[in-house]
N, C-alpha and C positions, 0 to 999 in steps of 0.2 A: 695721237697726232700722226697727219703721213710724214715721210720723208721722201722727198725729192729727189731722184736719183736723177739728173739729166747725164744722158752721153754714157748713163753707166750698163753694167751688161745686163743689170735685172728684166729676167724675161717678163713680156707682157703678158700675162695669162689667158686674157682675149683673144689675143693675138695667137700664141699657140695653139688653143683651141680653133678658130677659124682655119688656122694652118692644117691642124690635123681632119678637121672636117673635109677641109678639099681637098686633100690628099686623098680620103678614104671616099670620096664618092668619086672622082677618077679611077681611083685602081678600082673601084664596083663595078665601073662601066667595061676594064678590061678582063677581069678576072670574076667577074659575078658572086663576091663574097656575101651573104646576106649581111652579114655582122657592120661590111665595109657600106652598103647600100642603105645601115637603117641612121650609123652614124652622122653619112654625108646629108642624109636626109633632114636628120636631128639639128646637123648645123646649118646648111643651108638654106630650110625652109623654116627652121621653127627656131635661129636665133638670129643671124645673117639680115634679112630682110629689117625685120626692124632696129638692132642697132645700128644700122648702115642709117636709117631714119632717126631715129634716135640721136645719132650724131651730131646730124646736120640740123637739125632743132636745138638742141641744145648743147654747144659744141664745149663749152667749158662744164656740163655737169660729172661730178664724181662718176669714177667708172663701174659700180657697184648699182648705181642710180639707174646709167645708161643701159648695164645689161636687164635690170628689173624691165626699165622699158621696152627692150628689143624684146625681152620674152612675150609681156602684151602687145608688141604691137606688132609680131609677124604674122599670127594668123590676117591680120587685117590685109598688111601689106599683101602674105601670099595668093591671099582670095582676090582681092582684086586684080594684079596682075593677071593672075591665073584667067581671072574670067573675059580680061580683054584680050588673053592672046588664043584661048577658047573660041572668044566670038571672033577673030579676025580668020578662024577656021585651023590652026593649029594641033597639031597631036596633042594629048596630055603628056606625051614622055617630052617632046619637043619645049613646049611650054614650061614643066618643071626646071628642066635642064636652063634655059632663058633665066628662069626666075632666079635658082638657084646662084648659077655663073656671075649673073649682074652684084648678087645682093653680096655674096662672097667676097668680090672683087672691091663695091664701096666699104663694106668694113672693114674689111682690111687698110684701107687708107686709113680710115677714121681710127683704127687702133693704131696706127704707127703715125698717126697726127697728132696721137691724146697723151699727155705727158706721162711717163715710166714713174709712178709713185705707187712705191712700197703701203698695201694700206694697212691699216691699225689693227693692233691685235683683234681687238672685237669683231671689227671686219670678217677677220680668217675665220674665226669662231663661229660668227655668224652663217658663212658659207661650207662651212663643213657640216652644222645642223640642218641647213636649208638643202643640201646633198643628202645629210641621211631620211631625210623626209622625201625627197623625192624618190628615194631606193625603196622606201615602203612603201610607194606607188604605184612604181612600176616592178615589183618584182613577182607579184603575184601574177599580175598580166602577161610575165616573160616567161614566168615557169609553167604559166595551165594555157592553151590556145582558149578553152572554153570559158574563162575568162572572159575574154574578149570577142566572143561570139556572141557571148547571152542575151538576153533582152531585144532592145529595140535594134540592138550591133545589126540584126538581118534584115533591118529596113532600109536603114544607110546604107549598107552593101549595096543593097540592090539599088537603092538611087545610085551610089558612085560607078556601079558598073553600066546603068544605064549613059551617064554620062561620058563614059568610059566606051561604050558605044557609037553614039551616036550622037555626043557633041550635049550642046547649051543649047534654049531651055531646055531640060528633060521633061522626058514624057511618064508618066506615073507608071513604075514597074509592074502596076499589080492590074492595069488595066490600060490594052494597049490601046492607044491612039487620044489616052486622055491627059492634056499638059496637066504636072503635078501643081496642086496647089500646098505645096509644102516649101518653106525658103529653103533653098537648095545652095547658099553660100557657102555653106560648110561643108559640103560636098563635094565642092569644084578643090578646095583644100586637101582633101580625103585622096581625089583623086591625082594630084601633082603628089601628096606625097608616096602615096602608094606607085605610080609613076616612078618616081625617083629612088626609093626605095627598095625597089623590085619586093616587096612585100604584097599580102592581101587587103583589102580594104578594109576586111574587120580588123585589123590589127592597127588600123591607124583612125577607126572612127571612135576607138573606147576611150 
């Protein structure tokens, strides 16, 4: 069962985390940390967006619930934004940074909206295996680059750098002056985060 802590000092874990994310993509922007730039990226782009949606959809559901949902539903959120501020003629770093800033700034409300309640043992349990599983994910991709190069990673690239060039729609890297007929929304993603991250594109198409 939770316990309801109102008015008490239990920190919000959400809440800390969104805290720490924007902290560390600020100091990226002054001090060019990669570590700071993939974090801020991490929260901004790929949890930010959709809990801040998430939220406002369903504003009494469990907070466990809410972040599940913010995890699916930022790529959505970022791509889209991304691609209308893309097509209004914007940078990619410009536009991340929009993306970012906006979606930080609504969840943050949204977590110091959502009631401070302690969740249940299981809960914790649950979240510390669903961490160790993400660690087995990503740790191979953090410790070998070629990891994250291999395969198809060198097609993506080259769409996200085309994009990265030369704007929406892109034009197929491998043949110039011919629009790609490949869906290119995961791309426009690719390329805000890599954008925001000061990282390469294969490291954020794998």
């Amino acid at each position: 069962m939770s316990v309801s802590e109102p008015g008490s000092r239990f920190l919000h874990p959400v809440l800390a985390v969104l805290a720490v994310g924007m902290a560390a993509g600020i100091l990226h922007r002054v001090i060019a940390v990669p570590l700071l730039g993939l974090a801020g990226a991490a929260v901004g782009l790929g949890l930010a967006p959709g809990y801040a949606l998430a939220g406002w959809l369903a504003p009494g559901e469990r907070e466990w619930v809410r972040v599940c949902r913010g995890l699916f539903l930022s790529p959505l959120v970022t791509g889209a934004a991304g691609v209308g501020f893309l097509a209004a003629g914007l940078t990619p770093g410009t536009a991340a940074v929009l993306v970012a800033g906006v979606s930080l700034a609504a969840a943050i409300l949204v977590a110091l909206r959502a009631p401070r309640v302690r969740p249940p043992r299981w809960e914790r349990r649950l979240l510390v295996w669903l961490l160790v599983l993400a660690a087995l994910v990503l740790v191979p991709h953090a410790l070998r680059e070629w990891v994250r190069y291999r395969s198809d990673a060198w097609f993506h690239t080259a769409v996200a750098y085309e994009i990265m060039a030369r704007g929406i729609p892109p034009d197929d890297p491998y043949f110039a002056g011919i629009p790609l007929n490949y869906p290119w929304f995961f791309h426009v993603i690719v390329v805000l985060w890599t954008s925001l991250a000061g990282a390469r594109p294969w490291n954020g198409s794998t």
